[in-house]
N, C-alpha and C positions, 0 to 999 in steps of 0.2 A: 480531599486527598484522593488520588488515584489510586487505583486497583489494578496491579499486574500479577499476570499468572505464569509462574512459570513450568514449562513442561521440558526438565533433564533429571535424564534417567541417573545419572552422576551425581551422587546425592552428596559429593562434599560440595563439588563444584554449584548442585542450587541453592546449599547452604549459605555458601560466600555470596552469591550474586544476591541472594533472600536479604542477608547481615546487611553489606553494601547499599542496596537499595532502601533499605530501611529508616539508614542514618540521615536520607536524603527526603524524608519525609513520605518514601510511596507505604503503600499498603501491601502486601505479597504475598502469596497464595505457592503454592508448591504442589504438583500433580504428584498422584500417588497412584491412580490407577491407572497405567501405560494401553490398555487395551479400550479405553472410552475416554480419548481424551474430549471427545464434541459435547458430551454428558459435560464434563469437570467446565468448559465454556459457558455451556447454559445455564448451570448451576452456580457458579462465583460472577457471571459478568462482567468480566475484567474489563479494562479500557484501553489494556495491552497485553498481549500476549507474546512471552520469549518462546518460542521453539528450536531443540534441538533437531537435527537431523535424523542420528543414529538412535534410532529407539528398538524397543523391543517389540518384535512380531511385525507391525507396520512402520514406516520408518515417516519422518518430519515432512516430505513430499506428499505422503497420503494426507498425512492428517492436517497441511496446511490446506488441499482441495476441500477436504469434508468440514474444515473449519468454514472456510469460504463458501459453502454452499449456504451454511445457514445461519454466516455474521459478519457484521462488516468489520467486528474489532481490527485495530489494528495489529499484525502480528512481522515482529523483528525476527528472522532464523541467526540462532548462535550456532557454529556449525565450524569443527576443525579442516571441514572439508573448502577448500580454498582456490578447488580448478574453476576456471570463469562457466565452464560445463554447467556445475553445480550451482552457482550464482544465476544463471540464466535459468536453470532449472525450477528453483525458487523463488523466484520472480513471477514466473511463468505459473508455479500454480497457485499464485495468489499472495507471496507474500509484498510488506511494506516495505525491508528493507531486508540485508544478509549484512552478518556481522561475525568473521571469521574469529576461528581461537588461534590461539592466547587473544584479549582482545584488552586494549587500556578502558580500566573504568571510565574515565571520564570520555571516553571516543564513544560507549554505552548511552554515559548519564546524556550525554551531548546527540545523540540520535533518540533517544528515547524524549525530551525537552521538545526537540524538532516537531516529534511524533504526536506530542501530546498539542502543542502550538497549532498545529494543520489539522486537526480532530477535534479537538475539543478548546482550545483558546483564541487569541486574539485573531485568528484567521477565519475559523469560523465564525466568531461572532459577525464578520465581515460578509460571511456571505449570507448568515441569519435575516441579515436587514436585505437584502435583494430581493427583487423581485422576480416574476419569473424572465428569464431571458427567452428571448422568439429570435431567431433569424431564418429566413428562407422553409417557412413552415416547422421548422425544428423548434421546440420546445424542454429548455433546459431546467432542469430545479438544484442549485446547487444545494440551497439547506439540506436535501431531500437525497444528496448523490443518485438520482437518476437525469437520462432525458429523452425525450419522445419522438418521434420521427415517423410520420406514415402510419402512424395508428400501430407503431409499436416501442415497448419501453425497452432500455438498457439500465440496466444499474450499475454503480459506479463504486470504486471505491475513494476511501479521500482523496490518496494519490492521484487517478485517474480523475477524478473530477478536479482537483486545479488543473493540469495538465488541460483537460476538454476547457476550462473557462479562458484561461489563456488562448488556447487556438480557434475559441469562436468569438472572444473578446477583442481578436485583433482578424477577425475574416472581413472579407478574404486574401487579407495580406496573411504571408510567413512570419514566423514566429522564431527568433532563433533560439538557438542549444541552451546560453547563456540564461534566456529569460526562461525558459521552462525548466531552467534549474532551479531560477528564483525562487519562482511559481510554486513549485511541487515543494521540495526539500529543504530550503531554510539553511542550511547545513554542506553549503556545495562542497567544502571541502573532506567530508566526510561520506562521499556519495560516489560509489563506482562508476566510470563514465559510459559503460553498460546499462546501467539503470534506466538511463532515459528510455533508449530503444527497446528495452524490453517492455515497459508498462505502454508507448505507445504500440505496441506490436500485439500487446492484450488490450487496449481499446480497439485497434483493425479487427483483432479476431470477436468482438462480441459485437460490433456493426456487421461483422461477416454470418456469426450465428445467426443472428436476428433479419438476415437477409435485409439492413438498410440501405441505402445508398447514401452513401458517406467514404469521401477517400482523407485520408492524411498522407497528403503526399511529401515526399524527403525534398529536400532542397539542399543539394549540393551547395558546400560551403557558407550553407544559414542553420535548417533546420525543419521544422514543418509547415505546413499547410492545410489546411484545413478546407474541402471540394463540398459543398452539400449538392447533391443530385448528382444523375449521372451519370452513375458508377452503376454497371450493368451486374 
């Protein structure tokens, strides 16, 4: 059974989503103390985390970064906030997916299915059995969501690591929109068509922290590309 945490400050509304989840076989945990939420992560180890936005004192954007610094759970933001701003926003710092309110259970059960498929089932199993992948001195570990470049590491999140296997699985051809929808999300039709661009725009930015050289470049009217070297 799966273990999801959820952190809304709304306590009829983590009520409902707790009951609902329930009937569906998860396991569900409900945050109680709004000022440590990375404490209540370490402590329950969920295997998903719901985040609200609007919290008290630090709001859903903090504490999806501070979750992200020290786990790779996957975390879905439920959030009445619904500008693509805020969508990009949440992406950006870390999150799996955004999930605006009012929101249909099953458009929930049916991302959070997705979620748990590329994390923990039938997709990772797939990448379990791999080996390590090499290309042009790069060094990928997908079991492992990191990969190595020049003698230094990136870590990955699920998301971003299908995303990276798809565009080094077909280098150095392009990769288009379509199949790194496949790739990543399970779920296309549930999946803002922002999402793409943001999670590769936070793989650019963590080859840019790390100073590698690595480009993913846009391909008008396909998609990416995937450049090893080069890149000053």
């Amino acid at each position: 059974m799966y273990q999801i945490l959820i952190v809304e400050d709304d306590k009829t509304l983590a009520r409902q989503v707790k009951l609902a989840l329930e009937k569906y076989g998860y396991v569900c945990k409900t945050a109680e103390d709004f000022q440590n939420i990375d404490q209540a992560v370490i402590q329950t180890k969920p295997d998903i985390i719901l985040l609200d936005i609007n919290l008290p004192r630090f709001d859903g954007f903090y504490w999806c970064r501070k979750i992200r610094s020290i786990s790779k759970t996957p975390i879905l933001i439920l959030s009445a906030r619904n500008e693509s701003y805020d969508q990009v926003r949440g992406m950006e710092s870390g999150a799996d997916d955004y999930i605006t309110k009012p929101f249909d259970l099953n458009v929930l059960l049916a991302k959070i299915s997705a979620t748990i498929r590329r994390n923990y089932g039938e997709l990772k199993s797939e990448e379990s059995m791999e080996v390590t992948i090499e290309k042009e001195g790069l060094s990928f570990y997908p079991s492992r969501l990191y990969f190595e470049y020049a003698g230094r590491k990136v870590d990955l999140t699920a998301t971003e690591s299908q995303l990276f296997s798809a565009l080094l699985s077909s280098y150095p051809d392009a990769v288009s929109r379509d199949e790194l929808f496949s790739r990543a999300w399970d779920e296309g039709a549930y999946v803002e068509e922002n999402t793409l661009n943001v999670n590769v725009r936070r793989l650019r930015n963590k080859c840019k922290e790390k100073k590698i050289p690595l480009e993913i470049k846009s391909i008008r009217g396909l998609g990416y590309q995937l450049k090893i070297g080069g890149v000053d």
